[in-house]
N, C-alpha and C positions, 0 to 999 in steps of 0.2 A: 458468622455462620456460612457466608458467599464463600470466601475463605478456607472454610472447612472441607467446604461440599469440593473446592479445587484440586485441595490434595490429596484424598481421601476417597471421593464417590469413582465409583467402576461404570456407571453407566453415560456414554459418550452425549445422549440424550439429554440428560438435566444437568449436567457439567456445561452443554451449548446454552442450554436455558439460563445457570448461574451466570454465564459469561454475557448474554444478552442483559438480564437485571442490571447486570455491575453497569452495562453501558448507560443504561437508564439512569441508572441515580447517579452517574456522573455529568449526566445531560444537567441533569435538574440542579445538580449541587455544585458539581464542578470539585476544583482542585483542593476546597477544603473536605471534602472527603477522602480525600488521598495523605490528609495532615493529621487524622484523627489513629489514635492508636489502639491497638490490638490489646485484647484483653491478656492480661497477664500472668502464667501458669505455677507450677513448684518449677516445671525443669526451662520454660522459657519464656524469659523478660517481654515486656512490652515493647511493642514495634511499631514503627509508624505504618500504617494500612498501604501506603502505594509503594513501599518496599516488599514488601511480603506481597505481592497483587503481582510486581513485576517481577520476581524469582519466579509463583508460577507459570507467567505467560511464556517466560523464558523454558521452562518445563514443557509447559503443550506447545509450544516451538518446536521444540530440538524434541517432539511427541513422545516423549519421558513421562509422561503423566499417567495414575493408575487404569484413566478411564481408556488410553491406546496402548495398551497391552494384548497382546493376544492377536495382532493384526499380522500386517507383511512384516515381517523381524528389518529389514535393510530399511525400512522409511519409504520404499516407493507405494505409489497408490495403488498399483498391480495385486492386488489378493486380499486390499485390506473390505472392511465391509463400507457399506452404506454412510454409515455414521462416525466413523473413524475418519470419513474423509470431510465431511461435512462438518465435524467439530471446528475445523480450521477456519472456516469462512468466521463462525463468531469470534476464534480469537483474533482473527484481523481484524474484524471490528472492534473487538480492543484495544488492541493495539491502538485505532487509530481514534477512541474515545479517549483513553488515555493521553494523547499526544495533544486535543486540543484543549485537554483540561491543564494540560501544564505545560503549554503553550510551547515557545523557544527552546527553554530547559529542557526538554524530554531530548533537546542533541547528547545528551549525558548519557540516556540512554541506548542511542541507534548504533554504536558500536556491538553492543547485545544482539541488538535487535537483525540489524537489516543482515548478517550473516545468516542466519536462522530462515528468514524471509528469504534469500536468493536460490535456498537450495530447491526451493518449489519452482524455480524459473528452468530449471534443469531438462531436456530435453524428452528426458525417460519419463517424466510425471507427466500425468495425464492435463490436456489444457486448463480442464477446469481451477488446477495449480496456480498456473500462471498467470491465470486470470485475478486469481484470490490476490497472488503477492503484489502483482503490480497495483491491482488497487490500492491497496495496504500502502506501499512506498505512495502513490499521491495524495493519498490520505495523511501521510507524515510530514511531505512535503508543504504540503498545505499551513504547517504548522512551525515550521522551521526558521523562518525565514532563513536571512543570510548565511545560516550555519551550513544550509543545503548546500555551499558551494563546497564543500570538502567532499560530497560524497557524489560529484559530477564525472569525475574520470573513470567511477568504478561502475557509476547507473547507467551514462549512456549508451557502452553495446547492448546494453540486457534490452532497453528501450529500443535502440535501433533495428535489433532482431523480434520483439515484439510487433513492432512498427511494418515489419517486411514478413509476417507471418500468413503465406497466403491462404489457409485452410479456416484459420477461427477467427470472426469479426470481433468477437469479443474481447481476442488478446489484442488484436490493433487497436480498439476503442480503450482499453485501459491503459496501454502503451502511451497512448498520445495523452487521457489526461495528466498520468505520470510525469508527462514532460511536459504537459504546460505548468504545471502547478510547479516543476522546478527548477524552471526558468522563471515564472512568477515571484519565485521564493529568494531566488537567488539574486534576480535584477542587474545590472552592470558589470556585477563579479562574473558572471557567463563568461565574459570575454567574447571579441563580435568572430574573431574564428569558431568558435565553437558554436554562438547564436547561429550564423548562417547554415552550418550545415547543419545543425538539429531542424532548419528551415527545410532543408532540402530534402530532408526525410520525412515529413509530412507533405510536402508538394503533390506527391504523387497521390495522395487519399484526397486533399483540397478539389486538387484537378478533377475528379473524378464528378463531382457536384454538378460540373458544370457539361459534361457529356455524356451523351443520349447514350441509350440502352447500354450502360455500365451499370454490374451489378457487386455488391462489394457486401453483401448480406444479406440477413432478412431485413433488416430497418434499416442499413449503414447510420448506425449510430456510430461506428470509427469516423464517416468523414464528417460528422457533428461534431466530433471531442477532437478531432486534427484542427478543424476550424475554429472549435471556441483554444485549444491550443496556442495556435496562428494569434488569434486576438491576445489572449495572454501575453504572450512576447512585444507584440507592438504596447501594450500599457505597461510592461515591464520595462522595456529597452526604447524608448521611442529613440532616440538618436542613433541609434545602431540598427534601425533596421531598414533594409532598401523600399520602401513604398512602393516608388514608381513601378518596380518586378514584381511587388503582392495583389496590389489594387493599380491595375492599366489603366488609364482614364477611358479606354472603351472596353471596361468590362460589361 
């Protein structure tokens, strides 16, 4: 019925709803609900449920789907309404419900996926975008493990321009978990040229902790997720990473 309501319902409102449910009974169930098959029609066979789950996500991706219709025709978020834009936030969290229910495997997927995802990082979209995707990719990362290292050439500028975003605390704070979680995921395969300077782009949010009247938000939760970031790497990479330049013995 979740299902139904995905390809079918016009209203962007209980379409976020279905897509919150699914995350739910995936928490609770996990990957064996992704194993169970679709009920089967006169004109179409029975299907396994996380194939058909991830054609639509792929759909309200690439906002193909009945309920974003009628919004800004080009995909930017410029003219669309309220809810057309907000629909996205729940399917990133699908996405990334998805991801930790079928754990490594879902690499089969992110070819689909993270092209779909990058176009929200795009300059023209409004931050709240950016915000959504990059959570999304740490969310996947998180899930990944080692397979992450394939998809480190193409994530880091998006990360490093996140990272150096001086207007939204929100896209630096999800830029940095983005990149801890895959550095995390990735561990060794980083390679220490690429650990250190993914280092040197969080530095400057680190630094910031420790000097007076710096202001980098309303919480700076960026230099929270740059530091638990920081930590990530040293339990990911401990032999690759310079201590004595992170932790000074008179810090």
């Amino acid at each position: 019925k979740y299902l139904k309501l995905l390809e079918v319902e016009e209203s962007s409102t209980i379409v976020a709803s279905t897509c919150e449910s699914i995350s739910e009974i995936l928490a609770t169930v996990g990957m064996s609900a992704l194993t169970l098959k679709t009920d089967a029609t006169e004109t179409v066979p029975a299907q396994d449920i996380g194939t058909v789950l991830l054609n639509h996500i792929l759909v309200l991706l690439n906002e193909k789907a009945v309920c974003q219709q009628g919004g800004g025709g080009d995909g930017e978020d410029e003219g669309e309404d309220g809810d057309h834009v907000a629909i996205m936030d729940y399917v990133c969290d699908l996405v990334g419900s998805v991801a930790k229910a079928i754990g490594p495997h879902f690499d089969t997927y992110i070819p689909h996926i993270f092209p779909l995802l990058l176009k929200f990082c795009n300059p023209k979209r409004v931050y709240t975008s950016q915000i959504m995707a990059l959570g999304c990719f740490g969310e996947c990362f998180m899930e990944l493990g080692p397979a992450a290292t394939k998809y480190v050439d193409s994530m880091a500028p998006l990360i490093k321009q996140g990272l150096e975003n001086t207007t939204h605390e929100n896209v630096r704070r999800n830029s940095a978990f983005a990149l801890g979680h895959m550095v995390k995921a990735c561990g060794s395969n980083i390679g220490q040229e690429n650990l250190l300077q993914m280092l040197s782009w969080l530095g400057p949010l680190c630094s910031v902790a420790s000097e007076k009247d710096q202001k980098t938000g309303a919480k700076g939760a960026d230099v929270d997720n740059a530091v638990s970031a920081v930590s990530r790497m040293i339990e990911a990479c401990p032999g690759m990473i310079p201590l004595e330049s992170i932790l000074p013995v008179n810090f």
